[in-house]
N, C-alpha and C positions, 0 to 999 in steps of 0.2 A: 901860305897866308889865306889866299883863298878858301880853302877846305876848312879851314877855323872859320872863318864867316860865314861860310856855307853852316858848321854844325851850330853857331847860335843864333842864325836866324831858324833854325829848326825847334829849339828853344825856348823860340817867344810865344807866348801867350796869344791868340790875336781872340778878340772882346768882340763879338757880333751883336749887333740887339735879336732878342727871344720871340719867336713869330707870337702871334696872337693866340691864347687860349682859343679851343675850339667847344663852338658852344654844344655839339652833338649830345655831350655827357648829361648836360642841363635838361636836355629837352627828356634823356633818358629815365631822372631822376623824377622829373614832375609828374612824367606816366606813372609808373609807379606806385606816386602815392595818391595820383589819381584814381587808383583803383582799389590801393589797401586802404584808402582812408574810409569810405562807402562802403565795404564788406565789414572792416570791422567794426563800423557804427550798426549796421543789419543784424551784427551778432550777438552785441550789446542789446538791442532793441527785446531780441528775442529768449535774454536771460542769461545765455552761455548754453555751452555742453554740460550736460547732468554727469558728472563724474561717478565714476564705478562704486557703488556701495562697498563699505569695506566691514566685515564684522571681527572684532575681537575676543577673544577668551580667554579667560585667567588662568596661568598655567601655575600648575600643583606640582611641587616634587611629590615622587613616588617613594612611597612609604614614611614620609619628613612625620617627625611628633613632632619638631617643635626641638628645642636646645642647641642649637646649633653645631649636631651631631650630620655629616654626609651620610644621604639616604643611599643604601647601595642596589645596584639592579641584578639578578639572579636571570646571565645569558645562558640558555638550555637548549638544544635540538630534541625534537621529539615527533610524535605519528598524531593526525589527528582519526581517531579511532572512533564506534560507536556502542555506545551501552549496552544496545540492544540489539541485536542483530539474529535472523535465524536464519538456517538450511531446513527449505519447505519438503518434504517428504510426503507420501501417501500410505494412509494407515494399512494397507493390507498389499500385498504383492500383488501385479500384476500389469497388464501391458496397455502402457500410452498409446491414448485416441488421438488426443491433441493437445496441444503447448499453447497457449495464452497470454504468455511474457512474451519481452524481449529487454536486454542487458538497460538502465538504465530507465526504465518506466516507471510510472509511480501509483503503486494500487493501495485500496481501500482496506482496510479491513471487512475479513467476507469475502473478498473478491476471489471468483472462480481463475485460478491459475492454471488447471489443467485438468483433464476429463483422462479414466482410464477407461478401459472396454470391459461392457457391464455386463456383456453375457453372462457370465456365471452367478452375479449378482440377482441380476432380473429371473435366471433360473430358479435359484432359490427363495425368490419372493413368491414368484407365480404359485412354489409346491405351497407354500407355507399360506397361501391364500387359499390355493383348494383343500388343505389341510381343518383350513377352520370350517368352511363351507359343508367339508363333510361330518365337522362335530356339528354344527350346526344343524343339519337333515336329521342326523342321530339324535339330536335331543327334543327336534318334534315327533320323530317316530314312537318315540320312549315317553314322551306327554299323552300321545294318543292313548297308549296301549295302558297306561297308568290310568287314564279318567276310567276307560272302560274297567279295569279290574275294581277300581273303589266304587264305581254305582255296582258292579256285579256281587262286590264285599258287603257293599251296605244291605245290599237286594238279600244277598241267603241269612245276613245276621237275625233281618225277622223274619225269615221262615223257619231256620234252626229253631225260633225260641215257640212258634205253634208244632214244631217236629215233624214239618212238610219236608224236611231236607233234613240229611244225615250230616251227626259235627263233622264228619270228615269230609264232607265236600266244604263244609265252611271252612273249614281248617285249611284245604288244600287254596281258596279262592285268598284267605288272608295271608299265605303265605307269597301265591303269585304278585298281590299288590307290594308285597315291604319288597320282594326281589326286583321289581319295577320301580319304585321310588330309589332304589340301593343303583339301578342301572341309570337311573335318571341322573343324580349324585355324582356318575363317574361320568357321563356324557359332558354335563356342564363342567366337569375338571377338567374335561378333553379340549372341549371347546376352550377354555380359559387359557391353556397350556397351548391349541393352536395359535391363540390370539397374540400371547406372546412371542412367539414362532414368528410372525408376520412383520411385528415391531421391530425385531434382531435382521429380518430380511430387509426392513425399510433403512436399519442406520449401512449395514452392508452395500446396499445401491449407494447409499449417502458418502458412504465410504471412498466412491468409484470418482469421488468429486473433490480435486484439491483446491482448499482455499486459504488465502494470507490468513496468517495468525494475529497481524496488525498492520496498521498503514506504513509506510513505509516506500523507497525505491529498489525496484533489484537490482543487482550490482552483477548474475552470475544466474544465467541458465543452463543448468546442466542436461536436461534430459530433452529429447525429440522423440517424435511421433513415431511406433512404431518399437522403442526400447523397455525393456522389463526393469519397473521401479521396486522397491521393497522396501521397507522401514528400518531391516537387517543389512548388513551385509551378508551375500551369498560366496563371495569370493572367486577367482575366476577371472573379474574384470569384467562379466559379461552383463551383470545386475547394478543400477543404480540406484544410488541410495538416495539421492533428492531430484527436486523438480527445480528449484532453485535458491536464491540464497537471497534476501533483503533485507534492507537496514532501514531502523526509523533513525531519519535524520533529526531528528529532535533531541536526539541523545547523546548527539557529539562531544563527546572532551579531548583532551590533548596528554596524550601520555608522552613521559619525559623520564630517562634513566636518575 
């Protein structure tokens, strides 16, 4: 019997009064808005945060007319390629001075890209210079000798015609002048023909000078100082055939099978 009393007084309920609210939480809650109340009226004062601009655009289907037919998209893989693009060479064979590129630069059109060795150039200019120089002495040697022969012509024509002098010395002095005028005639063809000579030597030197054929970046140096270029191939492997390779990027399209 005990043990039963013992378990319902275990049972009972017992009813305490509830201590008093503690006011710590109150005082916590007043800070608080003592502080949020005073910043958010400062922020108010000053307008707000300018919010991030946002701009919109109308978007378009691709290819849509109109009917309310689905416009369809055409997925492709392909290369983007250039229209124009050249491997710079030098007009005449021979052996690189010096290189002027490098892979990725961007030259002008005109721009000197590479210099060959102009000895044999500058040789053949120098002849072709003293070539004219000495049509040139030859064709004042041949004026001289011409004035003299026509006042010497003119000089026996009136003596011939008093018969102080024999026709045959007139004859032999008219004939010395036309042969001098005839020498004079092929000195100036000579000189004319050096003079040419000299102009064929100037594009030759000009030759010794490689320059872009348009603006453009290079993409591909192939040759260094010191290698034999050619416009041909010589075969072998031991001649190259360009200086470099550049693309005008202006020209880009998109190739797709």
């Amino acid at each position: 019997m005990n043990s039963k009393a013992d378990l319902l007084k275990e049972l009972r309920i017992e009813r305490k009064p509830e201590p008093p609210a503690s006011r710590r939480g109150l005082w916590i809650t007043l800070a608080v808005v003592a502080v949020v109340v005073p910043a958010a009226a400062a922020w108010a004062l000053r307008g707000g945060e300018r919010g991030v601009e946002v701009r919109t655009a109308a978007a378009t289907a691709v290819g849509g007319t109109g009917g309310g037919a689905a416009a369809s998209v055409l997925d492709a893989s392909g290369y983007v390629v250039a229209r124009r693009m050249a491997t710079v060479s030098a007009k005449i064979t021979g052996r690189v001075r010096e290189v002027l590129i490098e892979e990725g630069m961007a030259v002008e059109e005109g721009q000197v890209m590479a210099t060959l060795d102009p000895v044999d150039a500058d040789a053949q200019h120098d002849l072709a210079r003293a070539q004219l120089e000495a049509a040139r002495s030859q064709i004042a040697g041949v004026e001289a000798q011409l004035t003299e022969a026509e006042a010497n012509a003119k000089r026996l024509s009136g003596l011939v015609g008093e018969q102080l002098v024999s026709r045959a010395q007139y004859d032999q002095a008219i004939a010395q002048r036309d042969s001098l005028r005839a020498q004079l005639a092929t000195a100036r063809r000579n000189a004319a023909v050096a003079q040419e000579n000299l102009r064929i030597s100037d594009i030759g030197v000009d030759n010794t000078v490689v320059r872009a054929p348009f603006a453009g970046v290079v993409v591909a140096k192939a040759a260094q100082p010191g290698e034999i270029v050619s416009p041909l191939s010589a075969g072998g492997g031991f001649t190259r055939t360009g200086i470099g390779t550049i693309v005008d990027m202006d020209s880009l399209e998109v190739e797709v099978d």
